[in-house]
C-alpha positions in Angstrom: 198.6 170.6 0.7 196.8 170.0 3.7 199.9 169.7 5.6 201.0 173.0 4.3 197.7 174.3 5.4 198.1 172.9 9.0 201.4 174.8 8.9 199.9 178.3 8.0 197.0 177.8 10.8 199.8 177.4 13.2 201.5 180.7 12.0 198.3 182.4 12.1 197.2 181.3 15.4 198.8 183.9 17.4 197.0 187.1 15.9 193.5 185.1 15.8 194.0 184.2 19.4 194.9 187.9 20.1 192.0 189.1 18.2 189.5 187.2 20.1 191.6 188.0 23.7 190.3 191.8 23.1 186.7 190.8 22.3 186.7 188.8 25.2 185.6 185.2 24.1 187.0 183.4 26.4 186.0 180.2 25.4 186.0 180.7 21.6 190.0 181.1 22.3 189.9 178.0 24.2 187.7 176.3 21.4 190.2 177.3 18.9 193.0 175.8 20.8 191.2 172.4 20.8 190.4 172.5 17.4 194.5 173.3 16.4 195.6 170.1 13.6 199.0 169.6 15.0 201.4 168.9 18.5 203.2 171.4 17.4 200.6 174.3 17.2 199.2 173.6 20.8 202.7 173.7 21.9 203.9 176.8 20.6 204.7 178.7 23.5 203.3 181.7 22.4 200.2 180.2 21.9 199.8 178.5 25.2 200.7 181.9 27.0 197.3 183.4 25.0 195.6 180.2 26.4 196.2 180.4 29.7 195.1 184.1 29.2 191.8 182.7 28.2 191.4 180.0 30.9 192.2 182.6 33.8 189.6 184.9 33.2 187.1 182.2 31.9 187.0 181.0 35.2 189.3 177.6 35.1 192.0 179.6 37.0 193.7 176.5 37.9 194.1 175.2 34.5 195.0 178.7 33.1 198.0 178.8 36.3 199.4 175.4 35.6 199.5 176.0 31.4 201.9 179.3 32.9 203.9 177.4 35.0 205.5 175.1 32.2 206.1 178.0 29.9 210.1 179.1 30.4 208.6 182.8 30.5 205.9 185.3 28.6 207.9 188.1 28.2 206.7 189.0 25.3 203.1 189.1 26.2 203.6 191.5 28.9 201.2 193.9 27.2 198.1 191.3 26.7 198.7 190.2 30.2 199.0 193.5 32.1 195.8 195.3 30.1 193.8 192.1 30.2 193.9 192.0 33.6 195.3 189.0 34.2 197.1 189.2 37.1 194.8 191.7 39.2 192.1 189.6 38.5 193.6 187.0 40.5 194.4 189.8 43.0 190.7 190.7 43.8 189.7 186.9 43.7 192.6 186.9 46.6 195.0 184.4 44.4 197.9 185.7 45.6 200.1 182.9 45.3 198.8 182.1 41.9 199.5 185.7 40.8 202.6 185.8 41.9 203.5 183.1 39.8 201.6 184.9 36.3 204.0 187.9 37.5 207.1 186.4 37.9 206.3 184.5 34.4 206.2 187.9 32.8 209.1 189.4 34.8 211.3 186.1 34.0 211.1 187.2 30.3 210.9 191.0 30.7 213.4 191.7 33.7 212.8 195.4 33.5 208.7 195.2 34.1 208.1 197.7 36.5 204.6 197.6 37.2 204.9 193.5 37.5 207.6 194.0 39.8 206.2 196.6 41.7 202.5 194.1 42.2 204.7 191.4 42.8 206.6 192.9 45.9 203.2 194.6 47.4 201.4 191.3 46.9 204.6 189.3 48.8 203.9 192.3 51.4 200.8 191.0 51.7 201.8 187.7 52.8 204.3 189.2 55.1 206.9 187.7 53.1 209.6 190.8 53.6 212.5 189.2 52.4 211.1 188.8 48.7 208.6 192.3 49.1 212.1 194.4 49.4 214.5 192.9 47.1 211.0 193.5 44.9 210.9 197.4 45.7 214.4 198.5 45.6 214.2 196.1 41.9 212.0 198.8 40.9 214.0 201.8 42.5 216.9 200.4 40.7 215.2 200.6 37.2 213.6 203.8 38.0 215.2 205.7 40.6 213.1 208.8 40.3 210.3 206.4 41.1 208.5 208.0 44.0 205.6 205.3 44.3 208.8 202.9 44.9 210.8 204.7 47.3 206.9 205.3 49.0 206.9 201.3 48.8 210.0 200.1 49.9 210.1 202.6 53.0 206.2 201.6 53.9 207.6 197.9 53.6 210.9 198.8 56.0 208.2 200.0 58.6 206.4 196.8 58.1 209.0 194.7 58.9 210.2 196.5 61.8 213.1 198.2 60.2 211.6 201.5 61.0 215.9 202.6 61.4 216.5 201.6 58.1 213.2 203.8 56.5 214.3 207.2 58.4 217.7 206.6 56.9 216.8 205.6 53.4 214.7 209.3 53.8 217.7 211.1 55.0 219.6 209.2 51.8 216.3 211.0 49.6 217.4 214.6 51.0 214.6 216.9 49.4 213.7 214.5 46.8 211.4 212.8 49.8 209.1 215.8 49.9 208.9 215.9 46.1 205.9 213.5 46.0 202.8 213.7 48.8 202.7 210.1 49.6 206.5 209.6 49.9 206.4 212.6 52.2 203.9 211.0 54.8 205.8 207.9 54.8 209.0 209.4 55.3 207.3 211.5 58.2 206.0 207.9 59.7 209.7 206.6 59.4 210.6 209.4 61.9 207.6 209.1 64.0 208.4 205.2 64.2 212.2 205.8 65.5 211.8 209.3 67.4 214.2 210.4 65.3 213.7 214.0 65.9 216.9 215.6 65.2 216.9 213.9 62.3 213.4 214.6 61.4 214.2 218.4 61.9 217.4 217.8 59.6 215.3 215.9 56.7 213.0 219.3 57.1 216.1 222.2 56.7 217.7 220.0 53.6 214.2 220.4 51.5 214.7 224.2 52.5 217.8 224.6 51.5 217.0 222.2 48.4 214.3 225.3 47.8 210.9 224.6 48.8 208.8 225.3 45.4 205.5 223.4 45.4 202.7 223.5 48.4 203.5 219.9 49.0 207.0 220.7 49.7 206.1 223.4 52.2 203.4 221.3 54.1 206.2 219.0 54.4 208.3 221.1 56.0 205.5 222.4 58.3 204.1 218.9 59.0 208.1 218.1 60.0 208.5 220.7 62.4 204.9 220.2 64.0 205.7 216.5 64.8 209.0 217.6 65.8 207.7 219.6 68.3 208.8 222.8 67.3 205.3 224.6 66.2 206.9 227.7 66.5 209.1 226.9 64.1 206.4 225.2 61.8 204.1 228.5 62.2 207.0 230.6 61.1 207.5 228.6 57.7 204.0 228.6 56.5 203.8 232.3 56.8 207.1 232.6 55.3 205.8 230.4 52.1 202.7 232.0 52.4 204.1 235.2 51.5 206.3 233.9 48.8 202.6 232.5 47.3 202.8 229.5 48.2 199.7 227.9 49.4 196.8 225.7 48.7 194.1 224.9 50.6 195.8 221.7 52.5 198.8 223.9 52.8 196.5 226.4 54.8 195.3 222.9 56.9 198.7 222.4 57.9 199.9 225.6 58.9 196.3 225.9 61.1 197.3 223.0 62.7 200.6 223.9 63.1 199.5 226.8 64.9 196.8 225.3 67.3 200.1 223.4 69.1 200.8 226.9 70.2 199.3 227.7 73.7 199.0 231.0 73.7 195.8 231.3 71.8 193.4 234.5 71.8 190.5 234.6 70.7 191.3 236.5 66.7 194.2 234.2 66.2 191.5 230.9 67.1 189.1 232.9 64.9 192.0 232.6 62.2 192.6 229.0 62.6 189.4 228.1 62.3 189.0 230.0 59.2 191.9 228.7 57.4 190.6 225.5 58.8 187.3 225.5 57.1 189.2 227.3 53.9 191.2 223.7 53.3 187.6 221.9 53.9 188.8 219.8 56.7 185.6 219.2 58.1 184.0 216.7 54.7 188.0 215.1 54.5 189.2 211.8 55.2 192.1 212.7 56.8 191.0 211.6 60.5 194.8 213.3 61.9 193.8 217.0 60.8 190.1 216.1 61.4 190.9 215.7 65.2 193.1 218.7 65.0 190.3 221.0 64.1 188.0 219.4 66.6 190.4 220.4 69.2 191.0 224.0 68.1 187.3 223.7 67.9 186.7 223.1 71.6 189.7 225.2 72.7 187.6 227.5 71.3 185.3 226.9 73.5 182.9 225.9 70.4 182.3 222.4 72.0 178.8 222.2 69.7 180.7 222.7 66.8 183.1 220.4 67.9 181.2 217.1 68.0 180.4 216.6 64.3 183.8 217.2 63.1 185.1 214.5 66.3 182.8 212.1 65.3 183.8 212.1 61.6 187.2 211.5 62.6 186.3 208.4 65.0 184.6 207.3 62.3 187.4 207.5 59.9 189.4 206.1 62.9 187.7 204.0 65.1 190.7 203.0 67.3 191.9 206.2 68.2 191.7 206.6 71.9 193.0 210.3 71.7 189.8 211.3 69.4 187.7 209.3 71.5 188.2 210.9 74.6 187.9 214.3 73.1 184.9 213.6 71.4 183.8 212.6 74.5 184.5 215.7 76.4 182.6 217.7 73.2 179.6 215.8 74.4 179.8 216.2 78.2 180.1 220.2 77.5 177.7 220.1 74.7 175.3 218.9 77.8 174.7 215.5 75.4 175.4 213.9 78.8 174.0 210.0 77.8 176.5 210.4 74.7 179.3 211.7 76.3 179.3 208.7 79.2 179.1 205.9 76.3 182.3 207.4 74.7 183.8 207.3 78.4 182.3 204.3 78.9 184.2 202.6 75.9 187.7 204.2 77.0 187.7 202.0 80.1 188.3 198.6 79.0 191.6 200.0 77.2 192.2 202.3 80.4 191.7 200.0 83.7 193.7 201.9 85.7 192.7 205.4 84.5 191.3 207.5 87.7 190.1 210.5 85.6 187.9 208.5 82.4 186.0 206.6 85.3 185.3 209.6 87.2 184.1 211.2 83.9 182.1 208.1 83.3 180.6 208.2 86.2 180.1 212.2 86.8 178.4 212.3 82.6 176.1 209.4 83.9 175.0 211.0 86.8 174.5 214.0 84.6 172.5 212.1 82.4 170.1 211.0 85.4 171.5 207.0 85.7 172.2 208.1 89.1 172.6 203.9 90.0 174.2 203.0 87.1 176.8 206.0 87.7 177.3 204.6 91.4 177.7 200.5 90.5 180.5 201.8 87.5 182.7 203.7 89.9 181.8 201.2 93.5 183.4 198.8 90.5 186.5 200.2 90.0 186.7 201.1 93.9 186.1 197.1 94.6 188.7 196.8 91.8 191.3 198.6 93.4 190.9 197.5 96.9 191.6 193.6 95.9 195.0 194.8 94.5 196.1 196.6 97.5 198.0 195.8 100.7 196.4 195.0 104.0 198.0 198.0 105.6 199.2 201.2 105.0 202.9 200.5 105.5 202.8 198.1 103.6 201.9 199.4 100.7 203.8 202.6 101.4 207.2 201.1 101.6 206.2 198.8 98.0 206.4 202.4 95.9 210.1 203.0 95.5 210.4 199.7 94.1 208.1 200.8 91.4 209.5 203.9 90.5 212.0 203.0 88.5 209.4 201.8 86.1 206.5 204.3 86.2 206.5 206.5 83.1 206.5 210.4 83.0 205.9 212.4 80.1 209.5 213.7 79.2 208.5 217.3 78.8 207.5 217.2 82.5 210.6 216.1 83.6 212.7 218.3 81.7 210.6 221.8 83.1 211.2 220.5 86.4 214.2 219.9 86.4 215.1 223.5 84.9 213.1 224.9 87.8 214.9 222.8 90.9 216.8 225.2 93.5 219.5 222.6 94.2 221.6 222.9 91.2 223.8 220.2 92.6 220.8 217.2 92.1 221.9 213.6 90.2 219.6 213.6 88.1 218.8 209.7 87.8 218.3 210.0 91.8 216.4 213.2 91.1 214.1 211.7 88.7 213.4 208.4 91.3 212.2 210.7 93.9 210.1 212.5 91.6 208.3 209.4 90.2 208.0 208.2 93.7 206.2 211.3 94.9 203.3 210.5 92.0 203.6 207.0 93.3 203.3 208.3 96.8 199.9 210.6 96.1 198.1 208.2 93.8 198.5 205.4 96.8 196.8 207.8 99.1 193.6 208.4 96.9 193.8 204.8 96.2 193.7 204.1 100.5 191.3 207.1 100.6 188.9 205.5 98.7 189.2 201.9 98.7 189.8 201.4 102.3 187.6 203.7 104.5 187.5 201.9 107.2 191.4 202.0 107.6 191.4 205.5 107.0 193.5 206.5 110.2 196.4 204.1 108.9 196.9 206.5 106.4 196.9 210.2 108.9 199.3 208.7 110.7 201.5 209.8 108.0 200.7 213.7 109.1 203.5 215.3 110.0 203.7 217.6 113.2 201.0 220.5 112.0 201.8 223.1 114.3 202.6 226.0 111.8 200.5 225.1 109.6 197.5 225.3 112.6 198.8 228.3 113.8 198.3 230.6 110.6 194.8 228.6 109.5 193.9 229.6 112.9 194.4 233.3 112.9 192.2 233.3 109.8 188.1 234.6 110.1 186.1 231.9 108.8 182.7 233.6 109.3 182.3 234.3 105.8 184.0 231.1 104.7 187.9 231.0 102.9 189.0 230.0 100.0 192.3 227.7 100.2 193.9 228.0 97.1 196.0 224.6 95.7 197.3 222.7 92.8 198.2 219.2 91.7 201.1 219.5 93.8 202.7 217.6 96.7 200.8 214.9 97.9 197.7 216.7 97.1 195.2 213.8 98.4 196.1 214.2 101.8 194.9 217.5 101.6 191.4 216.8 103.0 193.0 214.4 105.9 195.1 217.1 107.1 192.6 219.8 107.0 190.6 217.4 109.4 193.5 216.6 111.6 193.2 220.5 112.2 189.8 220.9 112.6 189.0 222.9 109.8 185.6 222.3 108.0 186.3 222.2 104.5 184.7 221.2 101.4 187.3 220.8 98.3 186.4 221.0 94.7 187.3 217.5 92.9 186.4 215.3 89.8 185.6 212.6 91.9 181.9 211.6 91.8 179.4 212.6 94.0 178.3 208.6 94.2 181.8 207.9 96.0 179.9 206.0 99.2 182.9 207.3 102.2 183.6 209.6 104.5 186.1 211.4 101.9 183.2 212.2 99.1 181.3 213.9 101.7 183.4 216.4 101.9 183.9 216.8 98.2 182.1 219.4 95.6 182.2 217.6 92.2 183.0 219.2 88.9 182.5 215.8 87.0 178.9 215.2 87.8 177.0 218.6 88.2 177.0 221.7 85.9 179.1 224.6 86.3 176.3 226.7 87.6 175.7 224.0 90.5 179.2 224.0 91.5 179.3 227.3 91.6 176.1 227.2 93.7 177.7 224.9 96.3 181.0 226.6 96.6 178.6 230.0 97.6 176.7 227.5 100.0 179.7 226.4 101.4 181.5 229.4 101.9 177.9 231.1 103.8 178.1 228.1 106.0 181.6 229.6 107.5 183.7 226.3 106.0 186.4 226.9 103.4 187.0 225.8 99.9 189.8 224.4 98.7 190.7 224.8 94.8 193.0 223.3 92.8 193.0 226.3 90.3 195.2 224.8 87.9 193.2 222.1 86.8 190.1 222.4 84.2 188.6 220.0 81.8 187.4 222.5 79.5 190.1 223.2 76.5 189.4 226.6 76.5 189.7 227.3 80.2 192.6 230.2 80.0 196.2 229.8 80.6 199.2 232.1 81.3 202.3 232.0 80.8 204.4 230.6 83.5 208.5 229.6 83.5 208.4 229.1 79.6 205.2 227.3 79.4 201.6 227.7 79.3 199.2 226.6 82.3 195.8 226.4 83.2 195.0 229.1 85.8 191.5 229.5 86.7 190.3 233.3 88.1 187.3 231.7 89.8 189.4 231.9 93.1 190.0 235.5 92.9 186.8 236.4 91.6 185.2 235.3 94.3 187.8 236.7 96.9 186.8 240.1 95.0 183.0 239.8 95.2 182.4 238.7 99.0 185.5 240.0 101.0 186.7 236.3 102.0 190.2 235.5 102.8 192.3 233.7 100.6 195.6 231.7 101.3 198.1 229.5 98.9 197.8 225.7 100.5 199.7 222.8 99.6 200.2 219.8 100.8 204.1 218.6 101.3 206.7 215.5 101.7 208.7 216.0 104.9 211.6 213.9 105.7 208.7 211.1 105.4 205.9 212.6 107.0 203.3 215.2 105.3 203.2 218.5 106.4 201.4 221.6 104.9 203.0 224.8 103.3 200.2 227.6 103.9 201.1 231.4 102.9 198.9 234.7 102.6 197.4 235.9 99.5 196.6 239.2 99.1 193.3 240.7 99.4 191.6 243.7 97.4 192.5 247.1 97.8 189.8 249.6 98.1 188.0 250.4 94.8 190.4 247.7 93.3 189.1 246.8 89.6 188.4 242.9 89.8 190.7 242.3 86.7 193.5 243.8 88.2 193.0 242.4 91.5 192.6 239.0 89.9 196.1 239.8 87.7 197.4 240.4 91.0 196.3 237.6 93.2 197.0 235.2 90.6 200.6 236.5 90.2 201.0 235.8 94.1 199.7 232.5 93.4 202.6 231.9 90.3 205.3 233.1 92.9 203.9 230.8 95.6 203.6 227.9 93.1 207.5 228.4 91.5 208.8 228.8 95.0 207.0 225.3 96.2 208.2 223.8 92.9 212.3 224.4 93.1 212.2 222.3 96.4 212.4 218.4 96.8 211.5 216.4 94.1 209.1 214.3 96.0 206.8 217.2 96.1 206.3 218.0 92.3 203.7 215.4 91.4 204.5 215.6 88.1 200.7 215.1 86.1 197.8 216.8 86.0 196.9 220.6 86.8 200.1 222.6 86.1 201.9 219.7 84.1 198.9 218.9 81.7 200.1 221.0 78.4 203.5 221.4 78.9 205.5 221.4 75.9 209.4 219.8 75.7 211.5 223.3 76.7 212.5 225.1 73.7 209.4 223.3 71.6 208.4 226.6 70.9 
């Protein structure tokens, strides 16, 4: 009898054990165990696999995990193991190893355990173990193909492993489907990004059209596609098109905002709408840091630069790494007048920037701003002393070191394509074309660089002054008693500027970023925008002018957002009416100057601009001058590639021809 009694307790044992498994006693189940009369009970498999159930989350992990390792499997308890926890307690104890093995218990005796195998392969991502994480995901694609969360999985594990190739083509394989789910839809947009696949990004968006685009997740797809594509036109014209069909939601209205913020012909209703639909998809208290830093910047090409910093500094918060967000949180500050803030946020862009002229001269001009006068001058005399050790002991030197670099200096590709559409000689090679061009930034940047880091050599550098003749003979004619104004761009090599303008004898004072605390010769004669106020610069350029000297102004370039831009050869540029408005209001002269590469040597391109008719309205006189300006600049432009410059001013915003 008592043997047959041992027998029935052995039979039982499972559905005690369970029953005590839900209530939690650990150790009662482990008690129980002990206390079993026969061999045979404790090893019943099914038993043991309660156990170790038991052991785990009792705390003797160890115990639990080896009692699983000599079972052949525990399929069977898939469900007491999966809503007991088992597993993802070991997870968040960071067991990985030892839940792998729980997992792959259970999946050994229940091959088709999805949510095992799914753990399994994000847990083997963890460890960087690839191999195993993606035979793992497509397991789970293969018993569930319509699994969304798996397709999400194995394409966020392609990127990992640096098969970003194979991700953008298992979304093209997806079609539509890839847009049916919101998380599978930013990963399949991060394939593309990963590859610059943009044709193909741009095909992956017309096949979910086609496929019929019936949910607001589908359409912000589409939108988001043909944003990061490049093509905002394109994107805008979607969204209003599902927009109409009744399509929206409140992220859908996010996305089509910052679709059309990429646009740059902004006024001020269609910013007024942005904004709106904007604040309608409640951006501003999201964690998505991406459309965050989008409204921030429609924010401050707005000109709402108040507005601007909270909404920046959520974003940096959500992504602390993100230089882009930094530096136009920064520039919120400086024109929010928070001028101690805004030079920290420069500040903090250096280290990842050594070599970046403009964030130091920001630096400094917003600490000047902010009164640390010395600590404004020691940060850029830093960088100066930085420079100098780098360069050559001579001019020539140097100099004749730059086309061996321009092979490898980087331009944005948009630049180079608007250039090259605007050349004269339609005969160019373009890889030569493209040398010289890179060159001529080379060329420029070496001359600020001598400029400022080696004043005492400064003459080494004139001597690259062409014969000046022409160019003396027209500044010459021109009545200085009321000043000039000499009107430029980031053209040519636009640092020699100043040197030849001496060479001529013409007192000059030109408008510059660089900081006031630049200690040579070359800062004297500078008005900075980067460490006095708009109302001071203006101030000084009224001074200077009443003093009979001219000003020289680089009207293209702004670091405001919202200065205004007109349309130019396809594209958008900064123009500034400053110029003009001043040539209207005290009778000066005006002329187009530029600086320019001839057969080696630097000459200087000067023409006429016109000045106001009697009774002229300013507006139109400024529409006008600024026109003769545009036809000055695309002349200067469709000449030898040495002479284009290639960043800054005119080439700030362009977009890739035909993005729009």
């Amino acid at each position: 009898m008592a043997e047959q009694a041992g027998v029935i307790a052995a039979e039982d044992i499972t559905g005690r054990l369970d029953s005590l498994l839900w209530s939690s006693n650990w150790a009662e189940v482990v008690e129980t165990f002990r206390r079993l009369p026969t061999r045979a009970a404790k090893d019943d498999r099914a038993t043991r696999a309660r156990v170790a159930i038991a052991l785990i989350r009792g705390g003797r992990i160890d115990s639990g995990v080896a009692m699983i390792e000599a079972l052949p499997h525990i399929g069977p308890e898939r469900e007491l193991y999966w809503r007991l926890l088992v597993a993802k307690n070991l997870v968040r104890s960071e067991r990985f190893d030892q839940a792998i093995t729980v997992l792959s218990k259970v999946i050994a005796g229940a091959p088709d355990a999805v949510e095992e195998i799914r753990l399994r392969g994000s847990l083997y991502g963890r460890q960087k173990r690839f191999g195993e994480a993606l035979a793992d995901a497509r397991k789970v694609i293969e018993i569930k193909p319509r699994d969304w969360a798996g397709h999400t999985s194995l394409i966020k594990l392609l990127i990992q492993s640096e098969q970003a190739d194979e991700a953008a083509d298992h979304v093209l394989a997806l079609g539509a489907d890839a847009a049916r789910d919101e998380k599978l839809a930013q990963m399949s947009a991060l394939a593309f990004r990963r590859t610059r696949r943009t044709d193909d990004l741009v095909q992956w968006a017309e096949a979910i059209e086609i496929a019929g685009v019936d949910s607001a997740v589908m359409a912000a797809c589409v939108i988001r596609a043909y944003v990061e594509a490049k093509l905002p036109a394109r994107a805008e014209e979607a969204g209003e098109r599902y927009a109409a069909f009744g399509i929206s939601d409140a992220r859908l209205k996010g996305q089509l905002a910052g679709a059309m913020i990429e646009s740059e012909e902004q006024t001020p209703e269609r910013m007024g709408r942005i904004l709106g639909m904007m604040r309608a998809s409640d951006i501003a208290s999201s964690r998505d840091a991406r459309a965050l830093r989008k409204m921030g910047f429609a924010l401050l090409r707005a000109g709402r630069e108040r507005e601007a910093v909270p909404v920046l500094e959520r974003a940096l918060t959500l992504a602390p790494h993100s230089n882009g967000t930094r530096a136009l949180y920064a520039r919120a500050l400086r024109q929010s007048e928070r001028y101690a803030e805004a030079a920290e946020q420069f500040k903090k862009l250096l280290p990842s920037h050594p070599e970046a002229h403009n964030f130091h001269r920001y630096a400094a001009g917003a600490l000047s701003l902010a009164g640390q006068t010395e600590e404004a001058a020691k940060l850029f005399d830093n960088f100066v002393q930085r420079r100098r050790a780098r360069m050559p002991d001579s001019f020539e030197d140097g100099f004749a070191a730059l086309w061996d670099k321009a092979d490898a200096h980087e331009v944005p590709p948009e630049n180079l394509e608007w250039a090259w559409h605007l050349r004269r000689d339609k005969k160019d090679d373009r890889a030569d074309w493209e040398r010289r061009a890179k060159w001529g930034y080379l060329a420029d940047q070496f001359i600020i660089d001598w400029i400022e880091c080696r004043d005492d050599q400064i003459h080494e550098a004139m001597m690259k002054l062409a014969n000046l003749d022409e160019a003396e003979d027209k500044l010459s004619k021109v009545d200085y008693s009321r000043g000039a104004i000499l009107a430029s761009a980031h053209i040519g090599p636009m640092f020699a500027g100043p040197l030849a303008l001496e060479l001529l004898g013409i007192e000059s004072r030109w408008l510059a970023s660089t900081p006031g605390s630049v200690r040579t010769g070359y800062g004297k004669r500078l008005i900075s925008t980067s460490d006095q106020t708009g109302a001071e610069v203006a101030r000084q350029t009224l001074r200077t002018l009443g003093e009979g000297k001219a000003v020289v102004i680089a009207i293209d370039g702004a670091i405001a957002l919202s200065a205004p831009r007109v349309p130019f050869e396809g594209q958008h540029i900064t123009l500034s009416s400053f110029a003009p408005r001043l040539v209207h209001r005290l009778g000066v002269p005006s002329l187009f100057v530029a600086p320019r590469w001839e057969d080696g040597k630097i000459g200087f391109v000067v023409e006429d601009m016109p000045q106001p008719d009697e009774g002229e309205d300013v507006d139109a006189y400024v529409e006008r001058w600024q026109g003769r300006f545009l036809d000055h600049l695309r002349e200067f432009l469709s000449g030898e590639p040495e002479n284009l410059r290639l960043a800054g001013g005119v080439w700030r915003h362009l977009k890739m021809p035909g993005g729009q």
